[in-house]
N, C-alpha and C positions, 0 to 999 in steps of 0.2 A: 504494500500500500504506500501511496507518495505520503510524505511527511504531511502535505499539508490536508492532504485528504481524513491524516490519522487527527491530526489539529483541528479541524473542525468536526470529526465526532467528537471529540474529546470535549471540545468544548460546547457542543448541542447537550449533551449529556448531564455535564456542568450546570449548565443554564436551566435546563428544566428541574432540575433539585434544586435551585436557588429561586425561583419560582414559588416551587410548594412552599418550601421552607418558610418563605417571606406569609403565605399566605398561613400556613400553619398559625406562626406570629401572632399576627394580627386576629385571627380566629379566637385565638387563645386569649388576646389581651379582650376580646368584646367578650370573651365567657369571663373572663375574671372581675370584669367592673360591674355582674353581675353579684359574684359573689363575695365581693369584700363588703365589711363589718360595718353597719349604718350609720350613717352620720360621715362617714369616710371619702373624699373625693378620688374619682380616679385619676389615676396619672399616667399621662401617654409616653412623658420622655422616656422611659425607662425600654420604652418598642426602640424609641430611634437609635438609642444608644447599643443596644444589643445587636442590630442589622448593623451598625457601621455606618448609619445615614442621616447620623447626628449633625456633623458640621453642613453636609447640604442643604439641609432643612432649617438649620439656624441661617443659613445666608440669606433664605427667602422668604421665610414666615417668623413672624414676632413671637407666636404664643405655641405650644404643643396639645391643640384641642383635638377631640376624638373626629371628627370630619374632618377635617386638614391633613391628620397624620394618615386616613385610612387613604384616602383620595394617593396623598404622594408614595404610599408604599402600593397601591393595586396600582394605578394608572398613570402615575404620573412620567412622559415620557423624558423628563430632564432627569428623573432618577437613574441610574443604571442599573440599582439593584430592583428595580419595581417590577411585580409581575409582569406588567405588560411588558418593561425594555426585554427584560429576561427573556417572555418568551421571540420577542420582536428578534434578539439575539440568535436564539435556539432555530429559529425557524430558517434566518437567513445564514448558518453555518448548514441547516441540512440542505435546503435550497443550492449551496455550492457543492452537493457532493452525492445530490439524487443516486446518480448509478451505482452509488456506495451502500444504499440505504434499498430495506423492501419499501413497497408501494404503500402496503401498511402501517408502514412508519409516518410517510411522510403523511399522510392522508390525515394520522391521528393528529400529528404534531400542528399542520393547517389547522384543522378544526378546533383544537386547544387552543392555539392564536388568537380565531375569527372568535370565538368565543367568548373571550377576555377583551379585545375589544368591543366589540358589541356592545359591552357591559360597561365599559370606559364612556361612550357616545352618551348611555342615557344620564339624565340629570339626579344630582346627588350622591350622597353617600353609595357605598358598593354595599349591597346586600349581604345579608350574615349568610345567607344560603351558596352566595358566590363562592365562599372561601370554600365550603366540601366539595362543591362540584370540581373546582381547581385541583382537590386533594385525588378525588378520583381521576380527573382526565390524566394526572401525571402518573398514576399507580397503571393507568392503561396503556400510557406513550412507555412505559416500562416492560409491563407483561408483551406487547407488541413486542418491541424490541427482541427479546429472548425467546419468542416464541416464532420469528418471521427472520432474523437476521441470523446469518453463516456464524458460527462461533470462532470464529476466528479472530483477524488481526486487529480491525475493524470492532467487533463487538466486544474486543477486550480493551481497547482504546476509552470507547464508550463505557463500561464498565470502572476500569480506571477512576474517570472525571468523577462519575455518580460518585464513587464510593471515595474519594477526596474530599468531595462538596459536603455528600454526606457528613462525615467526620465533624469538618471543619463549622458544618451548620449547627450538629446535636450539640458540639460545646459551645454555640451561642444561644441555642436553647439553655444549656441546663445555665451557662450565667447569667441567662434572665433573674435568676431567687437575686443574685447580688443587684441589682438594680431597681426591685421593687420596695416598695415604702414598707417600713420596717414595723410600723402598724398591722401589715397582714397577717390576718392568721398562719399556724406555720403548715399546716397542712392544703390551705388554698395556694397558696404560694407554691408549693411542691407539686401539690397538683398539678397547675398550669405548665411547671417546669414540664413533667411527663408527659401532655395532653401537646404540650410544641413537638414532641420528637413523636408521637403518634404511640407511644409506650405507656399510656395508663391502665388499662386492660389486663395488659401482659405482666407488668408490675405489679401490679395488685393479686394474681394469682401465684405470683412468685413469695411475695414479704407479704401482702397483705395491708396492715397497718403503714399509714406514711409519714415517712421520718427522712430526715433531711441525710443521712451518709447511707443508708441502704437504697435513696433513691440516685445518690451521686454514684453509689458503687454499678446500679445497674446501667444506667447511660455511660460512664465509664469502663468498664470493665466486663459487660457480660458478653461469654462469648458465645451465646446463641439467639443473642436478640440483633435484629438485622440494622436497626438504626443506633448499637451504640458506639460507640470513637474506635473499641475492641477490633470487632467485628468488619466494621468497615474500614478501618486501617489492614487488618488480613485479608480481607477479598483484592484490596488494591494493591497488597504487597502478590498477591497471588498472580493477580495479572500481569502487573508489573516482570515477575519471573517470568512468565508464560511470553511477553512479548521479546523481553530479552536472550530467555534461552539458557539464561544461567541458574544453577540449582538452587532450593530452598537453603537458606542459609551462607553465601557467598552474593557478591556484587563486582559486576562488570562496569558499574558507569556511577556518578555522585546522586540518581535520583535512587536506587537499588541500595545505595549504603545508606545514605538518608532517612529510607521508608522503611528499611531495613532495621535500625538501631530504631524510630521509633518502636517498632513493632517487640525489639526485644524488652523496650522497656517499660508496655504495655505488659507484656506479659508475667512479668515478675514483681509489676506494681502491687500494693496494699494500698486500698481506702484509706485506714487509717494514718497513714503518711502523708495523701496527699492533701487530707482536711488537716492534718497538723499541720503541715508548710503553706497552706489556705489556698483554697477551692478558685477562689478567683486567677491569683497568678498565673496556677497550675493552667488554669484554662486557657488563659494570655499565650504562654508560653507556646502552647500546644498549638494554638492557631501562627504563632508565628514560623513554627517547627513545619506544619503543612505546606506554609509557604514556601519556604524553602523547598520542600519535597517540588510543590507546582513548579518553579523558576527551575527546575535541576531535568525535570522531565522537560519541559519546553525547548532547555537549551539541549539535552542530549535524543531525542527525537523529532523533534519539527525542525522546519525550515529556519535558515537565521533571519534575524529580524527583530524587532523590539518584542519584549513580549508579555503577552497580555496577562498581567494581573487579574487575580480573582476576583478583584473587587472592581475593576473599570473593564472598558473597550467593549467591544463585541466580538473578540476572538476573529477568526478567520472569516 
């Protein structure tokens, strides 16, 4: 596959978990200003600040009120991380590289598009209903994907981005808890934590009761839930092998030792180390650590070029 053919799955892929995710979010903060403690106001900034869409938002609007912030996270096209750029992104990365992609793909991925616009054009607030159908269209532009596309070079590209973004997304869910008003109860607050990565179901039959270091431990650390940092760091290290050719445990190139050493040190982490050295940092760190990992893959398989950040451009 040409580099820049694997560059733009990679980065379709990308984009459409950065989508949900954003959309998760904001779902999650409209369930939660439900359920904080009366008398209590809700607070938006704590959304912009966990997306990374803090500073743009302060550039152009005064206040952080719940229509302003929902409007620039679903539709607003100056955002880069907003639904709609995202998918606007995702669409026009598959769009360069159809003959790479089934029909099914592309068909979904359109329609998830036109979709989300559509819903941008009418007046007002985005509907509380918008955010699930978003959750499902990208869980379908998924199932599609693995169920229509060659498992190959190409599907482990794409596979890659997902499970990068992934990652990189569930530890800006779970530092939502550091961001909310310190008045919330502790189990609403954890809730929302789990209910961002799609993990409160599956949580709750695992521990049951929720508690703030059994809930970090499972979005951290569990290695059979498919949205935690654990998990989708080993599927992308998995890939990552699979594309390069080099065994599990050895690295041929800086983005393999990178994803590599995170992985080993997923593996041998303890909860209670990482809440004693504090939950926040840990999570900092870790996003900046992915980083790395993306700038190491870009430069050691794609085309040379500037390259595209997680958080800006539209990729290929």
């Amino acid at each position: 596959m040409l580099s820049r053919a694997a560059e733009a799955v990679y980065w379709m892929s990308r984009y459409v978990e950065r989508a949900e995710r954003t959309a998760r979010l904001v779902e999650v903060n409209l369930q939660l200003a439900l359920d904080l403690p009366a008398g209590m106001t809700e607070d938006w900034a704590p959304l912009l600040l966990t997306s990374g869409s803090e500073p743009l938002f302060r550039a152009r609007f005064a206040e952080a009120r719940r229509p302003t912030v929902v409007a620039f996270l679903a539709f607003d096209a100056e955002n880069p991380s907003s639904v709609l750029s995202c998918l606007g992104a995702a669409r026009e990365n598959a769009r360069s590289v159809r003959e790479h992609l089934s029909p099914e793909m592309w068909e979904q991925l359109n329609r998830f598009y036109l979709m989300v616009r559509a819903a941008s054009a009418s007046a007002g607030e985005a509907p509380h209903e918008l955010f699930a159908e978003i959750r499902i269209a990208s869980h379908l532009f998924a199932g599609v994907t693995d169920a229509t596309m060659s498992h190959g070079e190409g599907w482990r590209f794409g596979r890659l981005g997902r499970c990068l973004e992934r990652a990189d997304q569930t530890s800006r869910g779970l530092d939502l808890q550091h961001y909310l008003p310190p008045a919330a109860v502790e189990d609403v607050r954890w809730s929302a934590v789990l209910r961002s990565a799609g993990a409160y179901e599956m949580y709750r039959r695992r521990h049951g009761a929720i508690a703030a270091t059994p809930v970090a431990e499972f979005l951290i650390l569990d290695r059979g839930f498919p949205r935690s940092i654990q998990y989708a760091v080993s599927e992308a290290g998995d890939s990552l092998h699979a594309l390069s050719g080099s065994p599990p445990g050895t690295f041929q190139n800086p983005a393999e030792r990178g994803l590599g050493r995170l992985r080993a040190e997923l593996d041998y982490a303890r909860i209670d180390e990482i809440v004693a050295t504090g939950l926040h940092p840990f999570l900092h760190g870790l996003r900046d650590r992915l980083n790395e990992v993306g700038d190491a893959i870009s430069q050691t398989f794609f085309a040379p070029g500037p390259v595209t950040d997680a958080g800006e451009g539209l990729g290929v």
